[in-house]
N, C-alpha and C positions, 0 to 999 in steps of 0.2 A: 547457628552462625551461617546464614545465606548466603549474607555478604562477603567477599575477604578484599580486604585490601591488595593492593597494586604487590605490596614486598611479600603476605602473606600466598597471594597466589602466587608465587614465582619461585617460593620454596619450597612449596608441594609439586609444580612443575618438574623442577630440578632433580625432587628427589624421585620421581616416576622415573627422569630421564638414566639418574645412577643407577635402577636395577635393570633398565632394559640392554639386551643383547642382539635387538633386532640391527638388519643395517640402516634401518631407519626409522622413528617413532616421531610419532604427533601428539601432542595431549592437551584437549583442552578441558577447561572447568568456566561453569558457569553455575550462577545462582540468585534469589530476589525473592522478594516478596511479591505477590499477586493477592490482589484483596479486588472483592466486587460488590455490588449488590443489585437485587434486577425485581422491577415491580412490574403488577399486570393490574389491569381492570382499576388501577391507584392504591394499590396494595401493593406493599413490600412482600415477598413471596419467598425472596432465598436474599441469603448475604453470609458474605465468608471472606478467609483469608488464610494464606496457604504461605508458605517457607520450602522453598528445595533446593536442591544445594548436588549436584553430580560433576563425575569426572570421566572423558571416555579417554580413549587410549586406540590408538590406531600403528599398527607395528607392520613393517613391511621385509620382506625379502625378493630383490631383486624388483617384479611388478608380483608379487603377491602379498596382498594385504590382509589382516586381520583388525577387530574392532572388538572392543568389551567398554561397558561401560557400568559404573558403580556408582553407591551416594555413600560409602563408608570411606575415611581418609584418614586412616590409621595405617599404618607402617605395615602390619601383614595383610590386609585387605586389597594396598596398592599393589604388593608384592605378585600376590595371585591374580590381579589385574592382569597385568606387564604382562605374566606368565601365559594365561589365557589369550590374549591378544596376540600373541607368538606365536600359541602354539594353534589358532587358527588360519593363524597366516600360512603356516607351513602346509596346512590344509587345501589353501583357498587354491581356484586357478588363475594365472596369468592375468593380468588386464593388460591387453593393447596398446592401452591411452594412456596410462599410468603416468605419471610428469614426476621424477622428483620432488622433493621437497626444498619450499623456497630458504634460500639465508635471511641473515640479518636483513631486516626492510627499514625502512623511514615511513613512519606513521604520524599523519597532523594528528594534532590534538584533537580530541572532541570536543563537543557542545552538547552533549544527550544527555547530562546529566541536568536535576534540577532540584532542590532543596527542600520546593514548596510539595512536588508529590512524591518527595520521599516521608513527606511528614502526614501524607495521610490515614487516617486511623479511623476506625467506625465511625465515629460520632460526626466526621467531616461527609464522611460515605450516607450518612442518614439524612444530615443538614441538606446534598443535595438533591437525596428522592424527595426529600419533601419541598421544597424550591422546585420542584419540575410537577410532584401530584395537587400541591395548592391550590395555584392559579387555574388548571384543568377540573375538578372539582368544582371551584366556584363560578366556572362558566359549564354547568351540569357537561361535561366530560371527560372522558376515560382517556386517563395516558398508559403505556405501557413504556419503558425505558429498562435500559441497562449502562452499568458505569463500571466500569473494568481499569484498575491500576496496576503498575510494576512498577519497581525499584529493582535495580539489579546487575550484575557485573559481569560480563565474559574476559578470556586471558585465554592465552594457547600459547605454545612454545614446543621449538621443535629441537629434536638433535642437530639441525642442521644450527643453532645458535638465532634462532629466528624468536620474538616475543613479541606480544601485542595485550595490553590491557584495556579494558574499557568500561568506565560505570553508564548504565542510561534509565531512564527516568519516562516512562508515558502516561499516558489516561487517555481513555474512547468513552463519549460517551454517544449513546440514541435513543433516540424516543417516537413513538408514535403515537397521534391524539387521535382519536375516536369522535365522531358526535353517538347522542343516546340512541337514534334511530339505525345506525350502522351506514349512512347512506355519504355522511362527509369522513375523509380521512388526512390528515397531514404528518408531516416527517423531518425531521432534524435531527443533524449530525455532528458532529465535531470531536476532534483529534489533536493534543497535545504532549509536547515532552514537561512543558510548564503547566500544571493545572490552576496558576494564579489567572491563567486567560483564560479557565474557562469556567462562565456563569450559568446553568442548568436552567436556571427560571428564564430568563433573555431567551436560551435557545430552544425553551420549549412553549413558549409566547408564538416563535414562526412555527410551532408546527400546529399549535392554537389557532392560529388565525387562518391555517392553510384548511386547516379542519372545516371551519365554519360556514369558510368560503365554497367549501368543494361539495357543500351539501346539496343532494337531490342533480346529479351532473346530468346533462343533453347528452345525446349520442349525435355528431356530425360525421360526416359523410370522411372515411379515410381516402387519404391519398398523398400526394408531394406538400407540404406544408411551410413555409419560414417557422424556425421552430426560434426560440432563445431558452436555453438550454442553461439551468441554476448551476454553479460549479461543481453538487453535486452527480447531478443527472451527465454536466460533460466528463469529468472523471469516471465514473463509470466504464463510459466507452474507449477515452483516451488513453487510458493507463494503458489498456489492449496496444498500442505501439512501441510501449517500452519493452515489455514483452516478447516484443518479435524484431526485436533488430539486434539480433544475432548470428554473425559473420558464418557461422555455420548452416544454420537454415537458409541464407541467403546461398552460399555459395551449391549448396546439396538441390537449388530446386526450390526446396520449398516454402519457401517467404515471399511475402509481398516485394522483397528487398531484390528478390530471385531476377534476372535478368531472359526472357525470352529466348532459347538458345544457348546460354549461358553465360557466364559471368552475374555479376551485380548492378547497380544500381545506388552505388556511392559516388556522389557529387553531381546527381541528380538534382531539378528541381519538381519534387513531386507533389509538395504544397503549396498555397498562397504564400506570398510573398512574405505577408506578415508573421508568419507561423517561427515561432523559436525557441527550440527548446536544448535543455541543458540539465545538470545534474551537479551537484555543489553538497560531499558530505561536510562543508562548513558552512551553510546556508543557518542563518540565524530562527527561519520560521521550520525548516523541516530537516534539522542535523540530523547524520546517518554513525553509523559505526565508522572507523577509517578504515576496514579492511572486508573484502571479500571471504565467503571460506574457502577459496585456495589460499588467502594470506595475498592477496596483490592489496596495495596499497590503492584505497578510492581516491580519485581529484577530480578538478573540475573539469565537465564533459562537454561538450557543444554536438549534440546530438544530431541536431537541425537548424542552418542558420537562414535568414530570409528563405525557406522553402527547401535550400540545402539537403539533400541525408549527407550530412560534414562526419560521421562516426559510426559504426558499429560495434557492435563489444564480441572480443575473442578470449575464449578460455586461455588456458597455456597450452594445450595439446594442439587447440587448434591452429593459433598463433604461429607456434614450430611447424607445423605442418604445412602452414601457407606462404612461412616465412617472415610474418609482419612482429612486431612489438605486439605483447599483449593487452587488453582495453576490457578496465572493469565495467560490469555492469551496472549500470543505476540501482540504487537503493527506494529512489523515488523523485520525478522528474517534476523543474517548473518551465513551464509553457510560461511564456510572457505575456500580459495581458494588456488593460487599457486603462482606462479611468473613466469608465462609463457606466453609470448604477446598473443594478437592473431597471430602477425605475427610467432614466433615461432611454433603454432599451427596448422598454417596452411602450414609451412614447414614440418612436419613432417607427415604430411598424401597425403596416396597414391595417395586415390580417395576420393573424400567425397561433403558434400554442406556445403555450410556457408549461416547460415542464418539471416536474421537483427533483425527480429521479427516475433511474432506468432498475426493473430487478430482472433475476431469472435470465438472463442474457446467456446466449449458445451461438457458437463458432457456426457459421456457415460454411464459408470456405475461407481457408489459413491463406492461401494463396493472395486475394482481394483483400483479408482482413473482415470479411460480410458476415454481420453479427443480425441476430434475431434475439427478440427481448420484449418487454413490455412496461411501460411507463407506470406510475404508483405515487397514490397517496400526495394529489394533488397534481391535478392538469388542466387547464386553464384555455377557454380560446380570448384570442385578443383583437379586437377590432373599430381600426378609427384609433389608436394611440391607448387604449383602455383594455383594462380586463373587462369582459363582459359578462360570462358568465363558467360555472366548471362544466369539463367535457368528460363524457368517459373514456377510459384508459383504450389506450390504442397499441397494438404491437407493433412493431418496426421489422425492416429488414435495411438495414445500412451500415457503410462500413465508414471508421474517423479516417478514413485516405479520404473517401469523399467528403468528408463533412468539414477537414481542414483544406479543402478547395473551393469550396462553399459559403465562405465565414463573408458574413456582412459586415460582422462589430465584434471585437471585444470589449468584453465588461473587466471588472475588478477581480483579483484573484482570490482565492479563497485555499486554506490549507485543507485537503480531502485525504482521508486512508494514507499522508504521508505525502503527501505531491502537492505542487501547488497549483491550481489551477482555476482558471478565469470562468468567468461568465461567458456563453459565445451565444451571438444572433448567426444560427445559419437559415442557409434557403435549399430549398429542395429536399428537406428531410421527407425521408419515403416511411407513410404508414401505412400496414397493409392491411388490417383486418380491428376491431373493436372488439374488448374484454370488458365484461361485466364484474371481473373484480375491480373493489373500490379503489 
């Protein structure tokens, strides 16, 4: 039983809550099904499917906390939970920061849930390695892919009279095609809570064709380049801002958020105008849970408006601290986009690269945001309105402050790792050196 329903979680809650003695307890229970399957060389290789099902318990005195956590939910097992959790609390030292525990909240509804991948089962999990190894096979190439699903429920509830349920629902799938010779490589991604939108053969077609194309690449000369950047390849780097706009690191120094001498850098304009982003756990393409784990209730964010930083997100500690309201963090941000293909994007530039994606990416400096990385599995120069031929992989050193100051065009959005995010034509993307990986 992985699952429990909304009433069935909430009277195992309760009942943790009647034996505990602490002055304050937290308990939550989570559980789901995870089923996979993952091919290499066009061989299925591993496939499986798992059920768990745990309860922890978090028990406090004063600001000392304790934590235990079990998968048995039998009436003496809970008991010696509770017990344990106490009596490490009584152990533990003081926390500083410790915030109470929040009351009764107001929680929207969700949308995480989805029918079509709670009802996946092998035979659907088979249906789609073979709709992704097919097509690659008959054009003599090697795909490697993996597809990874949940079904499954969280619920917490605390003494302080606080509850929260939640069922959600995902699928990730990836793939990467090969040509025989080792010398072309392409790559496709995609991420849903509904897996009725996602088709394996379609999305492993682009990474077919990214393959084909990318065989035998030129090495050109690095440096500043217009790049147009696939919603992949820009996710990648962007996500990197949600990240770090955290009222704390800003206000400590150490954010890009950080103001010279001190203070911040809220209601700044630090981006292109067109730059806007936001956060919506009701967003129909990328629903989130409705609550943080402190338990703050998620709503809709305006992170960045025209260029704006309009928001930063503060714990509760830090919040009390600074004296403001506290501000959940994103679950996963949409940047606002355009209605410009890639293909239009890449008509309209001179010279430039198209790139599939970024891997391997490492922090330069937190301060700037200046990320180093390397491009993969399809990169492209473009010149005269045309792809003209594949280039080899190039490392970067750039940070998305400049890259969303930068921005030529936005393209169409695409849902990436949970976010939603565009196509972008930037200019002056900085590459420093050529890699001989494919």
């Amino acid at each position: 039983m992985a699952v429990l329903t909304r009433e069935e979680a909430k009277q195992i809650i309760d009942k943790v809550l009647s034996y505990a003695s602490a002055d304050e307890t937290d308990v939550r229970i989570s559980g789901g099904k995870t089923g996979n399957i993952r091919y290499a060389r066009s061989t299925v290789n591993t496939s499986g499917e798992s059920n768990e099902l745990s309860l922890a318990i978090t028990s406090v005195y004063g600001k000392r906390s304790g934590s235990t956590t079990i998968n048995e939910l039998d009436d003496e097992s809970l008991k010696k939970a509770v017990e344990r959790a106490e009596e490490i609390a009584k152990l533990a030292p003081e926390n500083p920061e410790y915030m109470p525990m929040l009351g009764p909240q107001e929680y929207e509804e969700s949308r995480t849930f989805s029918e079509s991948t709670d009802k996946i089962d092998p035979e659907f999990r088979a249906k789609a390695a073979a709709d992704s190894i097919d097509p690659t096979s008959a054009n003599n190439l090697t795909a490697a892919g993996y597809l990874e699903d949940y079904s499954g429920f969280s619920a917490f509830g605390n003494s302080k009279g606080n509850f929260g349920y939640n069922q959600s629902t995902s699928v990730d799938f990836s793939v990467t095609v090969r040509t025989e010779d080792g010398t072309g490589s392409g790559y496709a991604i995609r991420d849903f809570n509904d897996v009725s939108l996602l088709d394996t053969g379609s999305v492993t077609n682009i990474a077919l064709q990214k393959a084909q194309a990318s065989r035998n690449a030129q090495a050109i000369e690095p440096g500043k380049y217009t790049v147009i950047l696939e919603p992949t390849a820009a996710g990648d780097l962007l996500r990197l801002i949600s990240r770090s706009m955290d009222a704390r690191s800003a206000d400590e120094g150490r954010s890009f958020l950080s103001k010279r001498g001190g203070g911040t850098r809220l209601g700044e304009k630090l981006f292109d105008e067109r730059v806007n982003i936001y956060s919506d756990p009701t967003h129909p393409d990328i629903p989130s849970a409705p609550w943080t784990g402190e338990g703050l209730p998620r709503e809709r964010t305006q992170w960045v408006e025209n260029g704006v930083v309009k928001n930063m997100y503060y714990s509760r500690y830090w919040a009390e601290k600074q004296g403001v309201e506290p501000v959940a963090p994103p679950s996963g941000i949409i940047i606002e986009g355009g209605d410009k293909s890639l293909e239009d994007m890449i008509r309209s530039t001179d010279r430039g690269i198209l790139v599939t994606r970024f891997w391997y990416i490492r922090a330069v400096d937190p301060q700037t945001l200046l990320y180093t990385g390397l491009t993969r599995d399809g990169t492209f120069y473009i010149e005269n309105g045309e792809i003209k031929f594949p280039v080899k992989n190039f490392r970067f050193n750039e940070s998305p402050i400049i890259m969303l100051n930068n921005i030529e065009e936005l393209g169409q959005q695409q849902r990436v790792s949970g976010s939603m995010i565009p196509a972008m034509k930037i200019r002056d993307f900085t590459f420093t050196s050529l890699s001989d990986a494919v």
